[in-house]
mmCIF file as Biopython writes it, N, C-alpha, C and O atoms, coordinates in Angstrom:
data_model
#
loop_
_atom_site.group_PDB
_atom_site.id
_atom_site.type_symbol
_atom_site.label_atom_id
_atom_site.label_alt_id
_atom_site.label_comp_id
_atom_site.label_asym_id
_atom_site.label_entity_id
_atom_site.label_seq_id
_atom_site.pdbx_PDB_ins_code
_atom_site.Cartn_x
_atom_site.Cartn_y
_atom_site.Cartn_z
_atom_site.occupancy
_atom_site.B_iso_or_equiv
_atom_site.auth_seq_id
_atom_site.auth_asym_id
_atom_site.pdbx_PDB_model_num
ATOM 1   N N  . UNK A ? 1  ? 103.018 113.456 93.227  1.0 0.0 1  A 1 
ATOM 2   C CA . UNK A ? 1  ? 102.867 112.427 94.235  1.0 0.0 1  A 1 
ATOM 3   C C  . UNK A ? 1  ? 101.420 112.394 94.733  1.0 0.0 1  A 1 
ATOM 4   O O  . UNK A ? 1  ? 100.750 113.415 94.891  1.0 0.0 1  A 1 
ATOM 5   N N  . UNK A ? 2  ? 100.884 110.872 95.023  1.0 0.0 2  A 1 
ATOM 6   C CA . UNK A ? 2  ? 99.219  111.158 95.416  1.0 0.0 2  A 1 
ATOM 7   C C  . UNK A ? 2  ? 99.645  110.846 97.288  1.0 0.0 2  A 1 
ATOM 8   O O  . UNK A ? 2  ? 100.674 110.459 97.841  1.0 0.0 2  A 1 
ATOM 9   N N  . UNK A ? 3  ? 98.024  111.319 97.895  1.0 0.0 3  A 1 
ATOM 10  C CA . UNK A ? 3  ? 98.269  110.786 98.867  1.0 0.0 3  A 1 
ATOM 11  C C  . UNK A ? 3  ? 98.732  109.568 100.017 1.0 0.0 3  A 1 
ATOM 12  O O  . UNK A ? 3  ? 99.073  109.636 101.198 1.0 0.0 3  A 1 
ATOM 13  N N  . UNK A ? 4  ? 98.550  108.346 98.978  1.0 0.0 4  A 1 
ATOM 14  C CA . UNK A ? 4  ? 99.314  107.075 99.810  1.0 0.0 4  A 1 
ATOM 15  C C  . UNK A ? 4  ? 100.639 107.972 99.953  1.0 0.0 4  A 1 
ATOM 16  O O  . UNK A ? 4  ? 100.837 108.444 101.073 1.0 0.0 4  A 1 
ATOM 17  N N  . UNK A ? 5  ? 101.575 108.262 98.931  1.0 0.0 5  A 1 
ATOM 18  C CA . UNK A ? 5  ? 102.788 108.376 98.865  1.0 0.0 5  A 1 
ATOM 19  C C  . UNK A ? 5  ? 103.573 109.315 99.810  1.0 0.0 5  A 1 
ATOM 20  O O  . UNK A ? 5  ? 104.766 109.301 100.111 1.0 0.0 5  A 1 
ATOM 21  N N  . UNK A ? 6  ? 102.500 110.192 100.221 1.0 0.0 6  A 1 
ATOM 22  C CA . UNK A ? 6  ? 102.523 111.541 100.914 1.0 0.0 6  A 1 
ATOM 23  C C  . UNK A ? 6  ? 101.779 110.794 102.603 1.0 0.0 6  A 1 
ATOM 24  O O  . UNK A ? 6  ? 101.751 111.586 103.545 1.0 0.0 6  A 1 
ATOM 25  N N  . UNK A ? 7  ? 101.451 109.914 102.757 1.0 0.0 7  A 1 
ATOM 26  C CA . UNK A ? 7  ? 101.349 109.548 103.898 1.0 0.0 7  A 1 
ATOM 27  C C  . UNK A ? 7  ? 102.520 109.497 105.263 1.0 0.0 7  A 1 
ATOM 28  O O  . UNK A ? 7  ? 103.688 109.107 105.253 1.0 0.0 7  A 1 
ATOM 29  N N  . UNK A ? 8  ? 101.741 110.018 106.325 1.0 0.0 8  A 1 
ATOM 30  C CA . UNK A ? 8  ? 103.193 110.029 107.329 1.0 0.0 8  A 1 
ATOM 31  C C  . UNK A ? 8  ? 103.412 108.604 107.755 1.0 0.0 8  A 1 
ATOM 32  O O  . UNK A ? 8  ? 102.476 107.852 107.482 1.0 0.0 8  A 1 
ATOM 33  N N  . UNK A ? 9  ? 104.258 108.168 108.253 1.0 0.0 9  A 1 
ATOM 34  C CA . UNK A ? 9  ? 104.381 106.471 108.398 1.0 0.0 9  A 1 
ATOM 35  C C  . UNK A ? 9  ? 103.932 106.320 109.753 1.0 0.0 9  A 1 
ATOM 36  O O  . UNK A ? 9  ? 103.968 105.100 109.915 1.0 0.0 9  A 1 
ATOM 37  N N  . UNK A ? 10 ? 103.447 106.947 111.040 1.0 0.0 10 A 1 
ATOM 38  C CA . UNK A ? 10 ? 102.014 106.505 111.618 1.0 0.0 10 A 1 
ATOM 39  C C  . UNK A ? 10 ? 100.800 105.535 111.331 1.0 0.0 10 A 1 
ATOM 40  O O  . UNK A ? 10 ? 100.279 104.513 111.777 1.0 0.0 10 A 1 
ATOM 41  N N  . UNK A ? 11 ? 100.615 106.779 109.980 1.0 0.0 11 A 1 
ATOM 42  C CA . UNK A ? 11 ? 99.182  106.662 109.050 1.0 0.0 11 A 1 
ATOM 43  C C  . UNK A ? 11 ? 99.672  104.831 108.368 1.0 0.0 11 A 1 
ATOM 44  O O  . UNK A ? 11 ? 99.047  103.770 108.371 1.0 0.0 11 A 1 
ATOM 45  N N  . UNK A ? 12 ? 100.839 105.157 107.940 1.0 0.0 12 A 1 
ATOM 46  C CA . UNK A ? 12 ? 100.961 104.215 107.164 1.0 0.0 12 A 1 
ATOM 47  C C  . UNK A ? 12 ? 100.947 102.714 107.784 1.0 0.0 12 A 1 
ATOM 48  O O  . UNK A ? 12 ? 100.774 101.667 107.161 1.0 0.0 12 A 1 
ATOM 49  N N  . UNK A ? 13 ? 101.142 102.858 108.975 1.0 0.0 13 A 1 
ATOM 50  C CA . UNK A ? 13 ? 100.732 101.828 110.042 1.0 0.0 13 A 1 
ATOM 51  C C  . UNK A ? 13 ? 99.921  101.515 110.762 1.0 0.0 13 A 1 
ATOM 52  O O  . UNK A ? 13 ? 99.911  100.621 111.608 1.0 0.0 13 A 1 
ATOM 53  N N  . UNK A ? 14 ? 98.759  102.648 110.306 1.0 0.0 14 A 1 
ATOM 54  C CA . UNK A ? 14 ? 97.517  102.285 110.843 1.0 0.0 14 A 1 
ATOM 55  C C  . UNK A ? 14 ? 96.540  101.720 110.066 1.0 0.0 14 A 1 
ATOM 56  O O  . UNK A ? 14 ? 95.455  101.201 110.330 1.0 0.0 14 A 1 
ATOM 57  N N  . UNK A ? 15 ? 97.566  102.069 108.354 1.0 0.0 15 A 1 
ATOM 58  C CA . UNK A ? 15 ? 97.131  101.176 107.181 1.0 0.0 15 A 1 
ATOM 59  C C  . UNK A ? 15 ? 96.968  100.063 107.368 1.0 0.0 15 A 1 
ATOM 60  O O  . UNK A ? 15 ? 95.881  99.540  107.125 1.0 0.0 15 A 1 
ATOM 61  N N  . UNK A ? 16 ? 98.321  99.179  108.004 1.0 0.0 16 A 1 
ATOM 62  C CA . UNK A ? 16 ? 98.425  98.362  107.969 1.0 0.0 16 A 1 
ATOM 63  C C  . UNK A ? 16 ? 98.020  97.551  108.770 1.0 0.0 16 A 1 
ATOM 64  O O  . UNK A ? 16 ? 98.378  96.399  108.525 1.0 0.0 16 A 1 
ATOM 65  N N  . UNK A ? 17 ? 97.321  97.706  109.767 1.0 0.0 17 A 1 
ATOM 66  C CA . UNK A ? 17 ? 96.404  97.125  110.802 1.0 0.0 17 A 1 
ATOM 67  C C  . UNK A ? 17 ? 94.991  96.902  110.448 1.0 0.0 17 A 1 
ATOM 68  O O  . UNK A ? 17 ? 94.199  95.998  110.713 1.0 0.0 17 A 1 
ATOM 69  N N  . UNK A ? 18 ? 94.893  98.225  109.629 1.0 0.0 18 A 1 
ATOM 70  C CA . UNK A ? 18 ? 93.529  98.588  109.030 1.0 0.0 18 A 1 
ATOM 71  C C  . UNK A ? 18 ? 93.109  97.064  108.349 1.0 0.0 18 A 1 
ATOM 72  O O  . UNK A ? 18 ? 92.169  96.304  108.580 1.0 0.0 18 A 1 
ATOM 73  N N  . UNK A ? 19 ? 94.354  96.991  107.328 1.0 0.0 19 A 1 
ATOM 74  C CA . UNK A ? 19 ? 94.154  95.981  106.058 1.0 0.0 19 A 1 
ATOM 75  C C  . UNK A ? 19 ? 94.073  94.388  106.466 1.0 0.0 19 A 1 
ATOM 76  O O  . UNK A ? 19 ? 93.653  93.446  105.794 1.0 0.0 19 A 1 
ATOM 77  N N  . UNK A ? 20 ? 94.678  94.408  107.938 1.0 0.0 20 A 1 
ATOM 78  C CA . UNK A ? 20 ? 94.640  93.574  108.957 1.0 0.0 20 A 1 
ATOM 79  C C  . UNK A ? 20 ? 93.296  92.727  109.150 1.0 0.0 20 A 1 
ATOM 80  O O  . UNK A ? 20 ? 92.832  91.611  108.918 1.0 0.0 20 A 1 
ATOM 81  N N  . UNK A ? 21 ? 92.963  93.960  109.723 1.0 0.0 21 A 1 
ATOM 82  C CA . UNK A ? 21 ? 91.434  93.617  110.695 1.0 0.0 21 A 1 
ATOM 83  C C  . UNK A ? 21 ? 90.292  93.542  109.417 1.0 0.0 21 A 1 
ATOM 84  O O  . UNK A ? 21 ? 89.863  92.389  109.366 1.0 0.0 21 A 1 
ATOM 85  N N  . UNK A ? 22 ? 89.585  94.530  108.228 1.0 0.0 22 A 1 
ATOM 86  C CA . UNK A ? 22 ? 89.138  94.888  107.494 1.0 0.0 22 A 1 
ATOM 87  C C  . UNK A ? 22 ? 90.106  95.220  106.274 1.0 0.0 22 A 1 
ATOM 88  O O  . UNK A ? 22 ? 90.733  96.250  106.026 1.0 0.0 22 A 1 
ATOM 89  N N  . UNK A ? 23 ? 89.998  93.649  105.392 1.0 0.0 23 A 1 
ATOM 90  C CA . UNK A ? 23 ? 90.796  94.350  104.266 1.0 0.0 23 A 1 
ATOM 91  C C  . UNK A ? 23 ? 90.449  95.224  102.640 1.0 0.0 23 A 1 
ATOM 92  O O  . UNK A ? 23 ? 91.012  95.882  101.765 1.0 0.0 23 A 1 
ATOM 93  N N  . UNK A ? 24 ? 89.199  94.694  103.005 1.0 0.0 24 A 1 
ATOM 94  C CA . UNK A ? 24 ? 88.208  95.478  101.943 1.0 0.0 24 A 1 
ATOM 95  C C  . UNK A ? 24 ? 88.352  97.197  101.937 1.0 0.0 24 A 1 
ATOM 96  O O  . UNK A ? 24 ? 88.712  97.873  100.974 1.0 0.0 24 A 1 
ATOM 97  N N  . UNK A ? 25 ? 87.975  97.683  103.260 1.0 0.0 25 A 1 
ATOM 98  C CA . UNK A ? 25 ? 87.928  98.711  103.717 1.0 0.0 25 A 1 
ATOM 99  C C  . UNK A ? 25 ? 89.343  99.463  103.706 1.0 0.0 25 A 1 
ATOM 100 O O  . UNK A ? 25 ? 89.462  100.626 103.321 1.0 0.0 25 A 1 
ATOM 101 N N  . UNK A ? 26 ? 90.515  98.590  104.219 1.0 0.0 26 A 1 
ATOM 102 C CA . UNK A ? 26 ? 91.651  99.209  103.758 1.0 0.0 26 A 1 
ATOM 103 C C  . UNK A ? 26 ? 92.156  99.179  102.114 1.0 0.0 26 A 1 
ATOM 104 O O  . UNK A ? 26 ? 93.110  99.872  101.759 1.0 0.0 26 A 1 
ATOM 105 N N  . UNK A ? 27 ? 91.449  98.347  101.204 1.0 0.0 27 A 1 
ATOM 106 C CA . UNK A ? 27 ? 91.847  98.259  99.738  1.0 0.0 27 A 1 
ATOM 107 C C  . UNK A ? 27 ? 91.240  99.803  99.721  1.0 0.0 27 A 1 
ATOM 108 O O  . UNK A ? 27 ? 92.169  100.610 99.766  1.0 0.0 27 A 1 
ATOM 109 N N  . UNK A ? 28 ? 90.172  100.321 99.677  1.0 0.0 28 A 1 
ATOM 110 C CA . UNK A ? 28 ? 89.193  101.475 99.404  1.0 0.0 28 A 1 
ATOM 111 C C  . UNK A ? 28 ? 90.013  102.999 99.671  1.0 0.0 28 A 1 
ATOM 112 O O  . UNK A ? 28 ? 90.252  103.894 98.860  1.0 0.0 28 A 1 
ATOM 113 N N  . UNK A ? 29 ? 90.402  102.885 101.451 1.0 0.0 29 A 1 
ATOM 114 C CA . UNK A ? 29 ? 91.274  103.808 101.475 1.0 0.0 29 A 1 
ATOM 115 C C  . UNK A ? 29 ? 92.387  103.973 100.489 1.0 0.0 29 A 1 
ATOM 116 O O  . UNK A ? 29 ? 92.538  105.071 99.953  1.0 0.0 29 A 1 
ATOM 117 N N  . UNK A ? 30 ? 93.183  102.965 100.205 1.0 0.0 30 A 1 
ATOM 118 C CA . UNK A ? 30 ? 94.081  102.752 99.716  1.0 0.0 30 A 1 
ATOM 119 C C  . UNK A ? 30 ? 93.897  103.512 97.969  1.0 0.0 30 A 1 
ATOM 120 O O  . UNK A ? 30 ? 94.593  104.294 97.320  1.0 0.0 30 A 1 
ATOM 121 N N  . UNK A ? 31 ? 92.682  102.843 97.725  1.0 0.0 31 A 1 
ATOM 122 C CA . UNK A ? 31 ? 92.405  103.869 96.259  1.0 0.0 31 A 1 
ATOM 123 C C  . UNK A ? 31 ? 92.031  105.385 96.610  1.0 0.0 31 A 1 
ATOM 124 O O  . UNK A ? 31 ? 92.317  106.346 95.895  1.0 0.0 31 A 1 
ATOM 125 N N  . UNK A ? 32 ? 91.404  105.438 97.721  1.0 0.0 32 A 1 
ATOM 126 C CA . UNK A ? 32 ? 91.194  107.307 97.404  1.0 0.0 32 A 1 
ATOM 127 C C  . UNK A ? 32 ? 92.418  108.180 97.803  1.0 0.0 32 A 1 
ATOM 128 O O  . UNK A ? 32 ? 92.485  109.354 97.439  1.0 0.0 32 A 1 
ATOM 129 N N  . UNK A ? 33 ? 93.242  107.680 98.444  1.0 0.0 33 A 1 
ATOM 130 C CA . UNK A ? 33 ? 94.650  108.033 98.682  1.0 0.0 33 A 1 
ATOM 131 C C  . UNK A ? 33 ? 95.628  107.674 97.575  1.0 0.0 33 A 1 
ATOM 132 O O  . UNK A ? 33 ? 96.642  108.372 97.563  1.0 0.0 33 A 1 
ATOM 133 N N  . UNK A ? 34 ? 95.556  106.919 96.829  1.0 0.0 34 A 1 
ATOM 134 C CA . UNK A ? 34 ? 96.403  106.474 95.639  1.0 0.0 34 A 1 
ATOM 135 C C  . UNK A ? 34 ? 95.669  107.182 94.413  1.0 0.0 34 A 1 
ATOM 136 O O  . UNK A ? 34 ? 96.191  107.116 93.300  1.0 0.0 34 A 1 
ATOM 137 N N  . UNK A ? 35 ? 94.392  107.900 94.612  1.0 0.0 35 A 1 
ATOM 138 C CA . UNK A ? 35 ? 93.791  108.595 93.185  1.0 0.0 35 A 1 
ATOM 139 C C  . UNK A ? 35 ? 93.275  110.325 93.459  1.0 0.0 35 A 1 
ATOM 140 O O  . UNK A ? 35 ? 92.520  111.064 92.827  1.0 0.0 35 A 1 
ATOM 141 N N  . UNK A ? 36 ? 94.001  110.490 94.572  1.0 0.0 36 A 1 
ATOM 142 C CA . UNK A ? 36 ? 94.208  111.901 94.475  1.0 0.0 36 A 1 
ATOM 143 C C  . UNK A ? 36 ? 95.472  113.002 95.425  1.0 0.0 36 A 1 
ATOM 144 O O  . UNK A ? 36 ? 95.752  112.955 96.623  1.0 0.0 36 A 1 
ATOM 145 N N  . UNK A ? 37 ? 95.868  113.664 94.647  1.0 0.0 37 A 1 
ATOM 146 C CA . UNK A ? 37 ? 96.830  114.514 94.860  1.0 0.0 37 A 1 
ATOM 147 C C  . UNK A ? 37 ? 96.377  115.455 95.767  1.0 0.0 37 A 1 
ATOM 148 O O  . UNK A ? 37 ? 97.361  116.187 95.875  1.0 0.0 37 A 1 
ATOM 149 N N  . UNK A ? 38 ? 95.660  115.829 96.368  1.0 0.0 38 A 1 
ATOM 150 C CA . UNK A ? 38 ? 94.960  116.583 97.291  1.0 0.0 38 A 1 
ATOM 151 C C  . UNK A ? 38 ? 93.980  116.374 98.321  1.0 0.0 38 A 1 
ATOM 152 O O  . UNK A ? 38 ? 92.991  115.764 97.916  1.0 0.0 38 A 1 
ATOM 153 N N  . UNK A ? 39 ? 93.960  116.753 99.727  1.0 0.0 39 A 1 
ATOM 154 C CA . UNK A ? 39 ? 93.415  116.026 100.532 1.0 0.0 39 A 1 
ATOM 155 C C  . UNK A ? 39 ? 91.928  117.110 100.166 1.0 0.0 39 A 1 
ATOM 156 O O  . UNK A ? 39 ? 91.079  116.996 101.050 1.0 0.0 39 A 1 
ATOM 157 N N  . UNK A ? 40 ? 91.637  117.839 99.325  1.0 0.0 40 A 1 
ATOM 158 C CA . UNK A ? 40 ? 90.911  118.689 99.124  1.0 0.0 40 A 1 
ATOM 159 C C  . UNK A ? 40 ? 90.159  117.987 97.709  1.0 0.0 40 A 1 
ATOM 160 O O  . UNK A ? 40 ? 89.193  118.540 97.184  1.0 0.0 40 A 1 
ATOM 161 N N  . UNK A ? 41 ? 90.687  116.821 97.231  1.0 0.0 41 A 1 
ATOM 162 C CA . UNK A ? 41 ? 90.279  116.286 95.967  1.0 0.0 41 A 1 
ATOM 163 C C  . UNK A ? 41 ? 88.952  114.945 96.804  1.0 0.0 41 A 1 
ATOM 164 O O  . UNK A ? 41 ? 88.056  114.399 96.161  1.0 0.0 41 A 1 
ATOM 165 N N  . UNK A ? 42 ? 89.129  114.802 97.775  1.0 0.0 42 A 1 
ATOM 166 C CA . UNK A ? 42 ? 88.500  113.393 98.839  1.0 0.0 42 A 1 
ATOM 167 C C  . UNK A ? 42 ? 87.389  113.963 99.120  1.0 0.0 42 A 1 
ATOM 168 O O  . UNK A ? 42 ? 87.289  115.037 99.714  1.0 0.0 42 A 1 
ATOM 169 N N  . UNK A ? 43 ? 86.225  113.090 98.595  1.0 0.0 43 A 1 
ATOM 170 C CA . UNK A ? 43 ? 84.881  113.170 99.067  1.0 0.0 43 A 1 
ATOM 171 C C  . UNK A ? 43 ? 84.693  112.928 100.967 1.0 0.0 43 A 1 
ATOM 172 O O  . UNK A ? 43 ? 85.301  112.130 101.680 1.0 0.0 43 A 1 
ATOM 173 N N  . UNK A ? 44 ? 83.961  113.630 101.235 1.0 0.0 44 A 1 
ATOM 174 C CA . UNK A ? 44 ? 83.467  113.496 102.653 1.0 0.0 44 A 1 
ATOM 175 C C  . UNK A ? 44 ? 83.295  112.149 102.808 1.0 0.0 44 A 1 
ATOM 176 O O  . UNK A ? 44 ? 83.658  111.811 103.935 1.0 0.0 44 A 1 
ATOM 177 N N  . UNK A ? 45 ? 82.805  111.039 102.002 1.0 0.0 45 A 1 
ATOM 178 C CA . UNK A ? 45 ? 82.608  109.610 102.422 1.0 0.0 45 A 1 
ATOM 179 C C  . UNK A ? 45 ? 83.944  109.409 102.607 1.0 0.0 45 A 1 
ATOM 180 O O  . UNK A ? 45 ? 84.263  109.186 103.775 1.0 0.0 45 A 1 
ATOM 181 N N  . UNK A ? 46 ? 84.767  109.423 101.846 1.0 0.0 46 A 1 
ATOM 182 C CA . UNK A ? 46 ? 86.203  108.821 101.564 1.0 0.0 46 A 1 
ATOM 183 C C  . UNK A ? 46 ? 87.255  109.399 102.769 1.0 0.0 46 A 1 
ATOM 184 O O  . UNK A ? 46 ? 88.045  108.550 103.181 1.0 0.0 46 A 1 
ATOM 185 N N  . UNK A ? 47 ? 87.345  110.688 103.349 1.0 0.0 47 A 1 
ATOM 186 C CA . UNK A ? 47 ? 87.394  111.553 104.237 1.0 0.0 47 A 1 
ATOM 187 C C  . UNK A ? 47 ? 86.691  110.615 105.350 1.0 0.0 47 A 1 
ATOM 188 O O  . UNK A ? 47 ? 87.228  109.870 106.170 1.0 0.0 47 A 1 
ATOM 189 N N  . UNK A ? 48 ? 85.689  110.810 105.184 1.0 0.0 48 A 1 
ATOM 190 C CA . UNK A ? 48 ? 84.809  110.077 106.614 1.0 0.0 48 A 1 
ATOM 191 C C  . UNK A ? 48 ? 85.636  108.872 106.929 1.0 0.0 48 A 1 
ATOM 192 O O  . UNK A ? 48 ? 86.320  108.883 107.952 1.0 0.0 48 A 1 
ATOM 193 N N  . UNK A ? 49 ? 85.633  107.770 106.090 1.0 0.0 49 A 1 
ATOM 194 C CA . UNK A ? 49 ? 86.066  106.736 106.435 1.0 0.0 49 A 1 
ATOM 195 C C  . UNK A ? 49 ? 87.676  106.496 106.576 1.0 0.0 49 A 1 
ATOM 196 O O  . UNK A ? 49 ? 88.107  105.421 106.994 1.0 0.0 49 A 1 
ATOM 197 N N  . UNK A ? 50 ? 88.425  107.438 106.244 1.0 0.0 50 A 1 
ATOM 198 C CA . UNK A ? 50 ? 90.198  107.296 106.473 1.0 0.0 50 A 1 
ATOM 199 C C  . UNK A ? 50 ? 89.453  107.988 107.661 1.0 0.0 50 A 1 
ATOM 200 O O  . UNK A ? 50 ? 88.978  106.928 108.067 1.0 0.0 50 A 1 
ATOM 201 N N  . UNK A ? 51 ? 89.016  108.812 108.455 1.0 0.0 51 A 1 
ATOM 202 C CA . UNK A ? 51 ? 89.213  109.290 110.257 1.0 0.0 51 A 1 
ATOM 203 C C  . UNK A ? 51 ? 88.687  107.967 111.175 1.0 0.0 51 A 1 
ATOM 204 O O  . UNK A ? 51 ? 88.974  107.796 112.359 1.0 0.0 51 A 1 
ATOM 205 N N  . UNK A ? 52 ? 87.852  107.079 110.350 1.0 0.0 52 A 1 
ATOM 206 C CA . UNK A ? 52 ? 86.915  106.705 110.836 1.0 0.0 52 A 1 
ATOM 207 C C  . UNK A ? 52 ? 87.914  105.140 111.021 1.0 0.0 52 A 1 
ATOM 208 O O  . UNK A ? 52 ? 88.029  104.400 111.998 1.0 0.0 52 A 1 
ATOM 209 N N  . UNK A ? 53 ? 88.372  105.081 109.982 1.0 0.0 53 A 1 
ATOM 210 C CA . UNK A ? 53 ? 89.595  103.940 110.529 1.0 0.0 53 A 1 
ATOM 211 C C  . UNK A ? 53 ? 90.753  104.132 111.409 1.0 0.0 53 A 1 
ATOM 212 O O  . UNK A ? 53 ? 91.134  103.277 112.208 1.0 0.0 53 A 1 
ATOM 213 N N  . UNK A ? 54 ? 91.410  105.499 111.209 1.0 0.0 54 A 1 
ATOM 214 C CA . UNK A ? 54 ? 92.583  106.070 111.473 1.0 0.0 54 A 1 
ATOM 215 C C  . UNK A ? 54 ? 92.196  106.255 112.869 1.0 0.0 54 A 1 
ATOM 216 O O  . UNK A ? 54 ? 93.091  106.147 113.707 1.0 0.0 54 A 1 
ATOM 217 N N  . UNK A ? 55 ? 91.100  106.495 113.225 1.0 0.0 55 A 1 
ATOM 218 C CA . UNK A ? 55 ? 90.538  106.247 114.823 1.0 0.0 55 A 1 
ATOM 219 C C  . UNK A ? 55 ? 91.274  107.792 115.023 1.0 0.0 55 A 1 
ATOM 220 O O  . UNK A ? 55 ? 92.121  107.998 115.892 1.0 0.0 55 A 1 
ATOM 221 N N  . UNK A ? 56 ? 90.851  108.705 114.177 1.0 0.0 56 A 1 
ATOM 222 C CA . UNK A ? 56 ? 91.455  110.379 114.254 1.0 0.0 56 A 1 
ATOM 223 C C  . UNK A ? 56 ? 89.521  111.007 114.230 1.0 0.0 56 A 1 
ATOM 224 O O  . UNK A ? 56 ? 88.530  110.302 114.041 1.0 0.0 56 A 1 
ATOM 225 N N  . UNK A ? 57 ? 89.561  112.191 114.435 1.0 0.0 57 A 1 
ATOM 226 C CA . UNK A ? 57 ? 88.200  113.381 114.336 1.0 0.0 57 A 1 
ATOM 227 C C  . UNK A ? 57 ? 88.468  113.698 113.261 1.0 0.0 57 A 1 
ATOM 228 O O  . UNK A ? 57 ? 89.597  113.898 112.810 1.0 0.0 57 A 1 
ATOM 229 N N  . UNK A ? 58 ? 87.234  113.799 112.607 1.0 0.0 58 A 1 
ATOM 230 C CA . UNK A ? 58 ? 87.137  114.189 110.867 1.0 0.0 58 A 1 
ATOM 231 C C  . UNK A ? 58 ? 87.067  115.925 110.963 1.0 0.0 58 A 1 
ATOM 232 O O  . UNK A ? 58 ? 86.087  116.634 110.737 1.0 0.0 58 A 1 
ATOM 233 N N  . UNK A ? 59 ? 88.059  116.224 111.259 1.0 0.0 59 A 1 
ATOM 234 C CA . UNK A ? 59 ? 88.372  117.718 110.919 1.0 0.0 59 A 1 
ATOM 235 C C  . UNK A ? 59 ? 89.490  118.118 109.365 1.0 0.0 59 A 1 
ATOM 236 O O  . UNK A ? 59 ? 90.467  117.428 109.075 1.0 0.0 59 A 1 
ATOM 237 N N  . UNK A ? 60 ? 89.194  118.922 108.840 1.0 0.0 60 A 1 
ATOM 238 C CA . UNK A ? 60 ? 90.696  119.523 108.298 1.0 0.0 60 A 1 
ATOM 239 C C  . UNK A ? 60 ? 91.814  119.047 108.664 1.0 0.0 60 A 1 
ATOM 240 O O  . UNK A ? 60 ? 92.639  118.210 108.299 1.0 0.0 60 A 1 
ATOM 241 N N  . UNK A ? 61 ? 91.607  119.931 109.637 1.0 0.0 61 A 1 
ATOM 242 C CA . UNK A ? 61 ? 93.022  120.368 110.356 1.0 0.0 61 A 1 
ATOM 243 C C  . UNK A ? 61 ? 93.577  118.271 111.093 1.0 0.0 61 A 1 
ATOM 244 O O  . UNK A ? 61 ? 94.526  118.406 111.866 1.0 0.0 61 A 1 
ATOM 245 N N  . UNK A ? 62 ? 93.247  117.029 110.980 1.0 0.0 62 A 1 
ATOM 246 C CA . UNK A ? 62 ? 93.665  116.146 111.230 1.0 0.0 62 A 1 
ATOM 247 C C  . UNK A ? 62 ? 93.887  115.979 109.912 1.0 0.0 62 A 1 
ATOM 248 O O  . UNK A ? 62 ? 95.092  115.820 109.712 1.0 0.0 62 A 1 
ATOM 249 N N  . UNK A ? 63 ? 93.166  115.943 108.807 1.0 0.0 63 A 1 
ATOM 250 C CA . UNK A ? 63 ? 92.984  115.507 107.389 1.0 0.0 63 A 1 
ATOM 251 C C  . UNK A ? 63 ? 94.428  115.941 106.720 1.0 0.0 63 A 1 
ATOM 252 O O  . UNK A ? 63 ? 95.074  115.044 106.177 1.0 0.0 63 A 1 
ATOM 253 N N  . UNK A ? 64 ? 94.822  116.933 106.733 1.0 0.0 64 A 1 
ATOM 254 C CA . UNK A ? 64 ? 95.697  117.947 106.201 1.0 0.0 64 A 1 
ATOM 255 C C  . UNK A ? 64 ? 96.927  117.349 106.835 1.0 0.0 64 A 1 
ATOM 256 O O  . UNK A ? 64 ? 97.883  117.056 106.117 1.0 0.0 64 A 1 
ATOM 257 N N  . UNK A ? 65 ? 96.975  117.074 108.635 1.0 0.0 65 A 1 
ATOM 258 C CA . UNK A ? 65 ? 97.895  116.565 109.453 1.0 0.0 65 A 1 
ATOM 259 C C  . UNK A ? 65 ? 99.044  115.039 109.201 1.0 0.0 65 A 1 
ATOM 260 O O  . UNK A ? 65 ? 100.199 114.745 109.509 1.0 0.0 65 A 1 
ATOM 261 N N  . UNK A ? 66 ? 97.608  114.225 108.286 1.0 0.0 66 A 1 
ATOM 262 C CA . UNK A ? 66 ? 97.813  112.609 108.257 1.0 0.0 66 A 1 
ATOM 263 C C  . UNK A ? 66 ? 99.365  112.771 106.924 1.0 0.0 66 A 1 
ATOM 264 O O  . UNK A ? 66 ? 100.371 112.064 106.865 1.0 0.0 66 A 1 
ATOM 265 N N  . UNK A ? 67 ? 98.992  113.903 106.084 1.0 0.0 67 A 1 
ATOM 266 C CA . UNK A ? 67 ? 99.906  113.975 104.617 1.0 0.0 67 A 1 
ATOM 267 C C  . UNK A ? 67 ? 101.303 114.648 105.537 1.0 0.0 67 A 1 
ATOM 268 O O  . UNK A ? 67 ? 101.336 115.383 106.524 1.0 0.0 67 A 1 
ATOM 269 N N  . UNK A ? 68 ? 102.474 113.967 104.638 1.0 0.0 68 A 1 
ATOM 270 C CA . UNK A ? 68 ? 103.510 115.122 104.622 1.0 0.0 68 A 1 
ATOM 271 C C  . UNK A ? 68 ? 103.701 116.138 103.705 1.0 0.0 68 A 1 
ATOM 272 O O  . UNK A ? 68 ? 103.325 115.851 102.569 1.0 0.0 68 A 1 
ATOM 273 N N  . UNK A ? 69 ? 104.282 117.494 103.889 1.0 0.0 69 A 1 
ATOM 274 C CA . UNK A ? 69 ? 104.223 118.217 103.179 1.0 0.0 69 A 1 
ATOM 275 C C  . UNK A ? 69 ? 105.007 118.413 101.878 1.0 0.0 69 A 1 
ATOM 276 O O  . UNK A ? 69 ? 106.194 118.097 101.961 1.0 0.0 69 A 1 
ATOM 277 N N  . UNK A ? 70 ? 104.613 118.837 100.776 1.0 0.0 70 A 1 
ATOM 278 C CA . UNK A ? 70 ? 105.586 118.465 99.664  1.0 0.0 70 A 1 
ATOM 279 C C  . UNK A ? 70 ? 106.914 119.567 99.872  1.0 0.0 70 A 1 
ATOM 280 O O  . UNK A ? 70 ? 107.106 120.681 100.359 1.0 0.0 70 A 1 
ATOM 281 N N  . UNK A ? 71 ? 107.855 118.250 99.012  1.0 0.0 71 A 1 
ATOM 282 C CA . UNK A ? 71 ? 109.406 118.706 99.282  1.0 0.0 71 A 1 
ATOM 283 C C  . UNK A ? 71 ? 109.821 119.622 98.096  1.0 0.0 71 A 1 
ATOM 284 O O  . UNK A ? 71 ? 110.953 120.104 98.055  1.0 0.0 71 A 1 
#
């Protein structure tokens, strides 16, 4: 499973506001979350900009928070 899929449905609604207001910017998230299995696989830009929409602090410990955990 990649990270869109592993998203908590918060996140997934802040997607959807995101894609709202800025839909470019939410297509983008949408690929670095749909092209990696690990929130440890996300470049700091890509990272930067999901906190930076998600209106969250670019820590780990939020980064790690946004995924659910695998079942």
């Amino acid at each position: 499973m990649n990270l869109l899929d592993r998203l908590k449905s918060e996140y997934l609604e802040k997607l959807k506001l995101v894609k709202e207001q800025y839909p470019t910017s939410a297509k983008k998230i949408e690929i670095s979350l749909s092209e990696n299995q690990s929130v440890f696989a996300l470049t700091i830009s890509e990272a930067s900009s999901i906190c930076m929409f998600f209106d969250i602090e670019m820590t780990l410990s939020n980064i790690l928070n946004m995924i659910e955990e695998n079942e």
